[in-house]
ZAGUTI-87594 format. One line per field, with one value per residue: residue number from 0; residue in one letter; y, x negated, z of N, C-alpha, C, CB in turn. Coordinates in nm, 3 decimals. Last residue first. Glycine has a CB too. Layout:
BEGIN
figu	(NUM	...)
dovex	(a	...)
n_yy	(Y	...)
n_xx	(X	...)
n_zz	(Z	...)
ca_yy	(Y	...)
ca_xx	(X	...)
ca_zz	(Z	...)
c_yy	(Y	...)
c_xx	(X	...)
c_zz	(Z	...)
cb_yy	(Y	...)
cb_xx	(X	...)
cb_zz	(Z	...)
This chain:
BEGIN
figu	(84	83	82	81	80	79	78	77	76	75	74	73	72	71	70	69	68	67	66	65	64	63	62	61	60	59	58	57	56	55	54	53	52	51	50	49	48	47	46	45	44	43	42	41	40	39	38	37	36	35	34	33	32	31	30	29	28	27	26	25	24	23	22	21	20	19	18	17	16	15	14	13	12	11	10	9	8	7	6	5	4	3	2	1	0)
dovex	(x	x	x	x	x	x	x	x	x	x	x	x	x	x	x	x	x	x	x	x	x	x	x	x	x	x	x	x	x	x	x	x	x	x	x	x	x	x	x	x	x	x	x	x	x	x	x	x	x	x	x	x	x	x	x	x	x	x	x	x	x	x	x	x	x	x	x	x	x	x	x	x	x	x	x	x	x	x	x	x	x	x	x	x	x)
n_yy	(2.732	2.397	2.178	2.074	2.073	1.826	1.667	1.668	1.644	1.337	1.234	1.289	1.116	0.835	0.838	0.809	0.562	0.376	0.337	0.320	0.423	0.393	0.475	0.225	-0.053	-0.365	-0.604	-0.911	-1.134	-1.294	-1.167	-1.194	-0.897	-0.663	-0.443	-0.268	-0.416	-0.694	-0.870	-0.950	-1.151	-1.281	-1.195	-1.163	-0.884	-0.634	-0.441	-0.335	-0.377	-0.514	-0.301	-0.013	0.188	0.145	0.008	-0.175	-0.245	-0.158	-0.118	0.003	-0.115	-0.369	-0.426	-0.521	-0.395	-0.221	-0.014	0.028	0.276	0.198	-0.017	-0.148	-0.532	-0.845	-1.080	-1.103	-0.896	-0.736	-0.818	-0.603	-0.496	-0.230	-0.154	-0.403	-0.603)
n_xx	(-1.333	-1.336	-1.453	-1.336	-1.061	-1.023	-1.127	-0.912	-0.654	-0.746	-0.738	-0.501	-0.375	-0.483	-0.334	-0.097	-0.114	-0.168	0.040	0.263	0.608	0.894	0.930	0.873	0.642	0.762	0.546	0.357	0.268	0.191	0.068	-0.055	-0.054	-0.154	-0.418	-0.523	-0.712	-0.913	-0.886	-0.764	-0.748	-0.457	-0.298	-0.320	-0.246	-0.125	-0.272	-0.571	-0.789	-0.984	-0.912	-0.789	-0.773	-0.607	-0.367	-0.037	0.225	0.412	0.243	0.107	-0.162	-0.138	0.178	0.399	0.434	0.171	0.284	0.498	0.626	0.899	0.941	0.687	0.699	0.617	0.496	0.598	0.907	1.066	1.446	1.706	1.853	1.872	1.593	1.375	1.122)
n_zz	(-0.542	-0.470	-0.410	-0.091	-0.213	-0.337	-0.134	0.027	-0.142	-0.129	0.113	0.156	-0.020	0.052	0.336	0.263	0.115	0.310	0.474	0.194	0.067	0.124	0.411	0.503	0.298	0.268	0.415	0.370	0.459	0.292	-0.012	-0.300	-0.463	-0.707	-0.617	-0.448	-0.303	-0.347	-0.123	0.189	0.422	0.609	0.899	1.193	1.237	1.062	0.995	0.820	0.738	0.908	1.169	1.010	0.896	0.674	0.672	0.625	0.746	0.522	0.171	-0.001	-0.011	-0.078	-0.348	-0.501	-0.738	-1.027	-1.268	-1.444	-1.458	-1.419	-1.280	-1.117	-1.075	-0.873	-0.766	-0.542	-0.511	-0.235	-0.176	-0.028	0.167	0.167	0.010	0.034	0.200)
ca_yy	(2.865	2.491	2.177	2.082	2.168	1.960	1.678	1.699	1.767	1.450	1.230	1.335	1.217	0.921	0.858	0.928	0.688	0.422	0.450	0.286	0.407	0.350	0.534	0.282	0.111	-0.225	-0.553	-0.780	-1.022	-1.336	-1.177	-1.247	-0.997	-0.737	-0.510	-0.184	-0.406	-0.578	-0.809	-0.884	-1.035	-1.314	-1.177	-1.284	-0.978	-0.739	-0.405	-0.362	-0.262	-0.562	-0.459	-0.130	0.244	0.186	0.102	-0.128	-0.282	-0.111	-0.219	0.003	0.056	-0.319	-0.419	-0.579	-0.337	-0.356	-0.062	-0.063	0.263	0.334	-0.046	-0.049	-0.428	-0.743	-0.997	-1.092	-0.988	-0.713	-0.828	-0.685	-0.637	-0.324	-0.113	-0.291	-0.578)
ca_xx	(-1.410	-1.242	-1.418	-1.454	-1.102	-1.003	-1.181	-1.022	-0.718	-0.764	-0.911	-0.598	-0.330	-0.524	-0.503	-0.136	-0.076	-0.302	-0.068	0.239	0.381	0.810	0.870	0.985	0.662	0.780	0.710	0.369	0.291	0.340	0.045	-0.011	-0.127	-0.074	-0.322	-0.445	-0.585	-0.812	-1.012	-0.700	-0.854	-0.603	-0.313	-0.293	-0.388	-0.117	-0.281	-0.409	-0.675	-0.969	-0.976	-0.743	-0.875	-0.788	-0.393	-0.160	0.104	0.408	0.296	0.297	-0.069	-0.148	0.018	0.359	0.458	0.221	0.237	0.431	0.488	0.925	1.024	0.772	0.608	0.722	0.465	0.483	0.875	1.018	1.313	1.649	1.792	2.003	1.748	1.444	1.263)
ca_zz	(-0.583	-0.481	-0.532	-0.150	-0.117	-0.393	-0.305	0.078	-0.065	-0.275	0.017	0.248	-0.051	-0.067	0.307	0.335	0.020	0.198	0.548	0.320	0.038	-0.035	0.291	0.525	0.416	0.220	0.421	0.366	0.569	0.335	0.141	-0.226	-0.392	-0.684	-0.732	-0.557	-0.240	-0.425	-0.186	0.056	0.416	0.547	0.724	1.101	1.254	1.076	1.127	0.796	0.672	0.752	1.085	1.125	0.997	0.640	0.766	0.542	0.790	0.662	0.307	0.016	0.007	0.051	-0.306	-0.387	-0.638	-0.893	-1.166	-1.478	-1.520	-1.513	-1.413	-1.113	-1.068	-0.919	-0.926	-0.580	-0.504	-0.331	-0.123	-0.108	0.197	0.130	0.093	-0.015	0.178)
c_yy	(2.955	2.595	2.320	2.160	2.186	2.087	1.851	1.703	1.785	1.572	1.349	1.390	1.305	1.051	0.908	0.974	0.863	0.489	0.450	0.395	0.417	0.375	0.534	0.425	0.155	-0.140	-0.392	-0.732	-0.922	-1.221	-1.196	-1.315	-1.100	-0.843	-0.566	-0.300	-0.309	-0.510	-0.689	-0.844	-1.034	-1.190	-1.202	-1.286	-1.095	-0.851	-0.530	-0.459	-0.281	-0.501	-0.500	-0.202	0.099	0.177	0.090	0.025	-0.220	-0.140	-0.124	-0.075	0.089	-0.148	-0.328	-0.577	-0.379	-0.321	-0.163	-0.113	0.139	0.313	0.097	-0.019	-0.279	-0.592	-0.914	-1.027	-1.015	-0.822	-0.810	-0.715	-0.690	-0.509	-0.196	-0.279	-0.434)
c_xx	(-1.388	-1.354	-1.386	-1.486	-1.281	-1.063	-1.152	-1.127	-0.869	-0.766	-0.883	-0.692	-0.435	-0.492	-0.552	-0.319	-0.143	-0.258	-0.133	0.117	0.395	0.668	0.849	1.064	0.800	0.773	0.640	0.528	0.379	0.347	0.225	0.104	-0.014	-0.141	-0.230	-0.381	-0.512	-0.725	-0.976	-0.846	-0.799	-0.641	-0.448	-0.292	-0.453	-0.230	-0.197	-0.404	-0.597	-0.833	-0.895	-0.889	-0.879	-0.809	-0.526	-0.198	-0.024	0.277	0.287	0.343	0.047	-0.106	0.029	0.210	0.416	0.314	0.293	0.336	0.445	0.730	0.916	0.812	0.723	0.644	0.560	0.438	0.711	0.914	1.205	1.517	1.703	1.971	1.830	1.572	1.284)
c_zz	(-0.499	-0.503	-0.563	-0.255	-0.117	-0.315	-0.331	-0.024	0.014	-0.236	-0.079	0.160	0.035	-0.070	0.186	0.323	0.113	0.136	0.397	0.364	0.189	-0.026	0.179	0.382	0.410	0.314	0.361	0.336	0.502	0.415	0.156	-0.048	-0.328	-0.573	-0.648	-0.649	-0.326	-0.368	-0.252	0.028	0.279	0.492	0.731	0.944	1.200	1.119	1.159	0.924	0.709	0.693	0.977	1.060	1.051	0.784	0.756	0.641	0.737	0.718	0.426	0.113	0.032	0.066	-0.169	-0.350	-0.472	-0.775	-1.067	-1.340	-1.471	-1.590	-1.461	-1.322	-1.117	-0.969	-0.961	-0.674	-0.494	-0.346	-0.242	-0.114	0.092	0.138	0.038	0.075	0.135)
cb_yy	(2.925	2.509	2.083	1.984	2.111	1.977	1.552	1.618	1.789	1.454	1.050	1.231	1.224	0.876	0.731	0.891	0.681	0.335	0.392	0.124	0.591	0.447	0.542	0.341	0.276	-0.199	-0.555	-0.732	-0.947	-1.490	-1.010	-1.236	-0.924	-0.783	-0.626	-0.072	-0.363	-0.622	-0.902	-0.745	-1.057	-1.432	-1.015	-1.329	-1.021	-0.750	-0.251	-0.446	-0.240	-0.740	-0.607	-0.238	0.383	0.369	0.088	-0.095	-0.407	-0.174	-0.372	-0.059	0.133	-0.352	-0.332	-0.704	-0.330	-0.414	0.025	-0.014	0.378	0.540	-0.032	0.095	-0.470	-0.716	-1.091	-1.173	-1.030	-0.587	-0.968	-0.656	-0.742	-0.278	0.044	-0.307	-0.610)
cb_xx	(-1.378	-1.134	-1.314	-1.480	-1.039	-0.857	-1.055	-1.047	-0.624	-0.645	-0.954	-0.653	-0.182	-0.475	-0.578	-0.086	0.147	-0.374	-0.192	0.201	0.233	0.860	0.808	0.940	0.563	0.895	0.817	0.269	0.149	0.372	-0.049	-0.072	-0.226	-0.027	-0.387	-0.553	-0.593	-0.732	-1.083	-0.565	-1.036	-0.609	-0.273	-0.168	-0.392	-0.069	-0.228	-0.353	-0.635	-0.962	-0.977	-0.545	-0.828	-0.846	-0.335	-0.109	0.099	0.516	0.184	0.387	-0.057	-0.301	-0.095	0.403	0.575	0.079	0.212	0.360	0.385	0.973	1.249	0.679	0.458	0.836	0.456	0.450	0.940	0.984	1.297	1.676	1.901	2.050	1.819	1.478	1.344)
cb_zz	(-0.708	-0.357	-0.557	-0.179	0.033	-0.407	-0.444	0.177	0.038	-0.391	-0.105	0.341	-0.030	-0.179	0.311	0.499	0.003	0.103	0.715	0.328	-0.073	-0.177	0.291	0.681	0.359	0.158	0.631	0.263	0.623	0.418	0.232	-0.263	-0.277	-0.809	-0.838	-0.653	-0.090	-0.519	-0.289	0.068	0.450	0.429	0.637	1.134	1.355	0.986	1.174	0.624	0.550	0.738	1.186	1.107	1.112	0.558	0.899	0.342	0.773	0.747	0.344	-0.113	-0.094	0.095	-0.442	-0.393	-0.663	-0.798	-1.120	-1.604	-1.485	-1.374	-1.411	-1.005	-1.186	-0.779	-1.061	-0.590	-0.589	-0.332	-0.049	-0.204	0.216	-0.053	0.075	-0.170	0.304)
């Protein structure tokens, strides 16, 4: 669900680039550290979790990006930092 109730669909994807919207990164539930990512128990196991999927679980992070935005954003400071002179 979006603000205001609306709900984001399967194959919905972002007007401005095109990307998927209904993928595990953007879900409340999506969480690298859980069994099989994601902290819903009852969701079946996602192979892709950057495309589009299926899952009846999944609800929009509060946020617009779920735990896998915090994690990327981690990995890349932790790239960059590595990286650094």
């Amino acid at each position: 669900f979006l603000s205001g109730g609306e709900r984001i669909g399967f194959g919905e994807a972002c007007e401005r680039c095109r990307a998927d919207l209904h993928v595990c990164p953007n879900c409340e539930h999506h969480d690298p550290s859980a069994h099989n990512e994601c902290r819903e128990s009852s969701a079946e196991r996602v192979a892709d979790r950057e495309r589009a999927n299926r899952c009846e679980y999944f609800r929009p992070a509060e946020d617009g990006s779920g735990a896998g935005a915090e994690t990327r954003t981690s990995a890349l400071d932790d790239l960059e930092a590595l990286f650094r002179k």
